[in-house]
N, C-alpha and C positions, 0 to 999 in steps of 0.2 A: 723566823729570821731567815738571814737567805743564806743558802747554801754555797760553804767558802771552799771546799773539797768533798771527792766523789765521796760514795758510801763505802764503808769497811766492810767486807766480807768476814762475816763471821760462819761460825757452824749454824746447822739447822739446828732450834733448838727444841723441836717435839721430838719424842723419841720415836721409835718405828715399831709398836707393836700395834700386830694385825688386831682385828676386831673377832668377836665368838661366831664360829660357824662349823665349815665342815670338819677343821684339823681338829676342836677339840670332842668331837664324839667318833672318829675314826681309831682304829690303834695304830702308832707312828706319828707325824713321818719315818716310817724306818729307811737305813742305807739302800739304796736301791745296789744289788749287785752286778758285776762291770757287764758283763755278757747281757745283763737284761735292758739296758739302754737302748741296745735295738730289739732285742727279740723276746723282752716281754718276761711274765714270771709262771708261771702255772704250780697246783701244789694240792695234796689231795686233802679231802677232809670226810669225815664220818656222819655229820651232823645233821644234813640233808634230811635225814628221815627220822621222824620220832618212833622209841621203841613200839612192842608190837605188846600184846599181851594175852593170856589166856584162862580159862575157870578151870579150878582144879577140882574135876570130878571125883576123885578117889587115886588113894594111895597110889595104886597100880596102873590106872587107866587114866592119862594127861589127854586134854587138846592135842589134835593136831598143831604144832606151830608153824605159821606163815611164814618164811624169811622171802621180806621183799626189798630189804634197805642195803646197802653197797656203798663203797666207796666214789665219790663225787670228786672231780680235776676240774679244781678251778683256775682259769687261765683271765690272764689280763697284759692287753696291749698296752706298749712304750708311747708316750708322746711326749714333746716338749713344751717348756714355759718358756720366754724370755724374758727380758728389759733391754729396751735399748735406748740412744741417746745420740743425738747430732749438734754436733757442736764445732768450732772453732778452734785449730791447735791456739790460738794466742789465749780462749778463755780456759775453760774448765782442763781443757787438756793439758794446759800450760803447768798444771798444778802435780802433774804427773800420775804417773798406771795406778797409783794405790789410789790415790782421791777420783779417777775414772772408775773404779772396781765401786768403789764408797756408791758412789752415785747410784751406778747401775744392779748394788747387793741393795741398798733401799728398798728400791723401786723394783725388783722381785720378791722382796719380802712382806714391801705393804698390799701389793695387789694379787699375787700368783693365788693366794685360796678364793678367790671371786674369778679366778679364770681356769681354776679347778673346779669350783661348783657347776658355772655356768655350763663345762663341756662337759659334765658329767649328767645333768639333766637334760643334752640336746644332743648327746652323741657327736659331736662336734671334734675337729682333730685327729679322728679316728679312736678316739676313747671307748674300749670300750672293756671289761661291760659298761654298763649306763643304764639309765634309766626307759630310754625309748626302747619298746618291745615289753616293759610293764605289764603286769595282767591288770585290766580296767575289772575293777569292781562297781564300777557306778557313780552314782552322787550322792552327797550327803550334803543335809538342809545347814547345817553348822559344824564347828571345829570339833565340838564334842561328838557330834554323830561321827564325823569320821575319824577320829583316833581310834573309836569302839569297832568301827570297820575296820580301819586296817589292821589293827592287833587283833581281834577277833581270827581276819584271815590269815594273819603271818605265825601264830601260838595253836592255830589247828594243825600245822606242819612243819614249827620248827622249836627248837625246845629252849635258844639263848635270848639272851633279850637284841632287841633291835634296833634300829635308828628310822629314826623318821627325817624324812626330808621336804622342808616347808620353803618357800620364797621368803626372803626378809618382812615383805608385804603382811606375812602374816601371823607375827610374834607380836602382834599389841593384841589382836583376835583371841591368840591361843591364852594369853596374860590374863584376858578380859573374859573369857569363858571359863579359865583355873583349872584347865585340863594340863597344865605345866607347873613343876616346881624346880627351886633351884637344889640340886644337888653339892654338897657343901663340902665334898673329898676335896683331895689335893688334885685333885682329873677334875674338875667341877665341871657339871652339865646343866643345859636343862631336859628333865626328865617329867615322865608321865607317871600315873599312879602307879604302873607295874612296872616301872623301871626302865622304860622303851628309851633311849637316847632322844632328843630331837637334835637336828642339825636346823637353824636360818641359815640363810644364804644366798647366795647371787643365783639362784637358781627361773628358770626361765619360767615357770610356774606354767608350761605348756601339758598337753596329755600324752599317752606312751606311743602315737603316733604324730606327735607334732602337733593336737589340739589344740589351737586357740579355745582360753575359755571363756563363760558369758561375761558380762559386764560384770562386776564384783565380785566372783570367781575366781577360782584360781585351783591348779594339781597340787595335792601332796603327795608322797610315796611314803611307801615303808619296804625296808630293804633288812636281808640277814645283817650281819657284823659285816663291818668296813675297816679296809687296811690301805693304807696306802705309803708306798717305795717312793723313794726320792734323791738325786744326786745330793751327799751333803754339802753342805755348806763351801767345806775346804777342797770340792772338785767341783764345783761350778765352773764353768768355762767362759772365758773372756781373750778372744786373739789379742796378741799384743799389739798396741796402738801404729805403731808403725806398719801392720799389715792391712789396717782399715781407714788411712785416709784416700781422699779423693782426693789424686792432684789436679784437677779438671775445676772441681770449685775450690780448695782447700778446705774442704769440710770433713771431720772425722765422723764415722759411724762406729759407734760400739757398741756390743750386745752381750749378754750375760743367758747363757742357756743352761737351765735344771731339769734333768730326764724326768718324766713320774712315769708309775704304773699305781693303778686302783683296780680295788676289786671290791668285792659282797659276796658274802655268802648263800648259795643258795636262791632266794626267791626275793622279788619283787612287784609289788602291784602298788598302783595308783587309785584317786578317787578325787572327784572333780566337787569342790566346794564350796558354800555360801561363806563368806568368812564374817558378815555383819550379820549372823545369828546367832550369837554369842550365847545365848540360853539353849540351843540345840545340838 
């Protein structure tokens, strides 16, 4: 039939939760605090080194014991996420700063963990740590050979369980080979037989120096525990409308900015993949 008046604006009506990646095998998002927005968070930890151990020859006569493990400071730089949005005071803005905030709290909520993963695998933004500078362990013929890699190398020197970090690209691989199961907590993951987290994600599936990899290829990593700070919710930042139009076009710009800091514990290495060997 023909259309006798404009269309009704109604609400969207999908809701906005993000998809499974990095937030839920990270611990957090926690508050990011005020001072660390620019200048980062740093904080020590113990774990860096697995205990030492020695045979006990007799009562009286011990091993020499080695002490070589020390306290590790681990630091991580500030960068930001936004959302933004150009519009016309007569449309979206017309509706006023709370339904401008709507818009723009969305649209950091559906996208910021794919624009967390991606900078976090390419060093991008000044994020870091990250992934680039990984220690390269090699290649592996399938998804199975390299989970046994990289936990192999990351449980010879550390003693918590870890998160791996795969490309979305290759969660049907890892499904298809049964080196993943779903962990069934109220935290639900997907995990490996010894408990390793994995993370899919927007991640750039390059090597620890920017590797392109071969045609069907692609990097995984494995990284200690991951934590990641975050402006909350109720401090995200958005100038008021009236400081972001353009009276030149009468276009409004508005943007929504959320600090983060990421870190890892300790150790990181990569390993460059067949992912269509699903039996290897």
């Amino acid at each position: 039939m023909a259309v006798v008046t404009g269309p009704v604006y109604v609400p969207a009506p999908n809701p906005v939760v993000p998809r499974y990646g990095l937030f839920n095998v990270a611990t957090g998002p926690l508050d990011i605090p005020i001072q660390a927005r620019s200048g980062g968070i740093q904080y020590q930890i113990s774990v860096c080194d697995l205990p030492e151990a020695y045979e006990v020859n007799c009562q009286e006569d011990h091993d020499t014991k080695v002490i070589e493990s020390g306290v590790t400071t681990v630091t991580g730089a500030p960068f930001v996420v936004y959302s933004a949005i150009r519009c016309s005071p007569v449309g979206l803005a017309n509706q006023g700063e709370a339904a401008v905030r709507r818009y723009l709290f969305d649209q950091l909520v559906a996208g910021e963990q794919a624009v967390v993963e991606r900078a976090f695998s390419t060093g991008a933004v000044g994020l870091s740590p990250s992934l680039q500078g990984a220690t390269n362990i090699g290649n592996a013929q399938g998804p199975v050979q390299a989970v046994g890699m990289l936990e192999s190398w990351l449980y010879a020197r550390y003693g918590l369980p870890g998160v791996i970090h795969a490309p979305i690209l290759a969660a049907p691989y890892f499904s298809g080979a049964h080196v993943i199961d779903w962990d069934r907590s109220l935290t639900g993951s997907w995990r490996t037989d010894v408990g390793t987290k994995v993370s899919f994600g927007d991640y750039a599936g390059t090597g620890p120096s920017g590797q392109v990899p071969a045609a069907g290829d692609t990097w995984i990593y494995i990284t200690g525990q991951v934590a990641i700070w975050r402006t909350s919710d109720a401090d995200v930042l958005v100038p008021p409308m009236g400081q972001v139009i353009d009276r030149s076009t009468n276009l409004l710009t508005s943007v929504m900015e959320r600090e983060y800091v990421l870190t890892y514990d300790c150790y990181a290495a990569g390993v460059q993949v067949t992912l269509d060997t699903t039996d290897q």
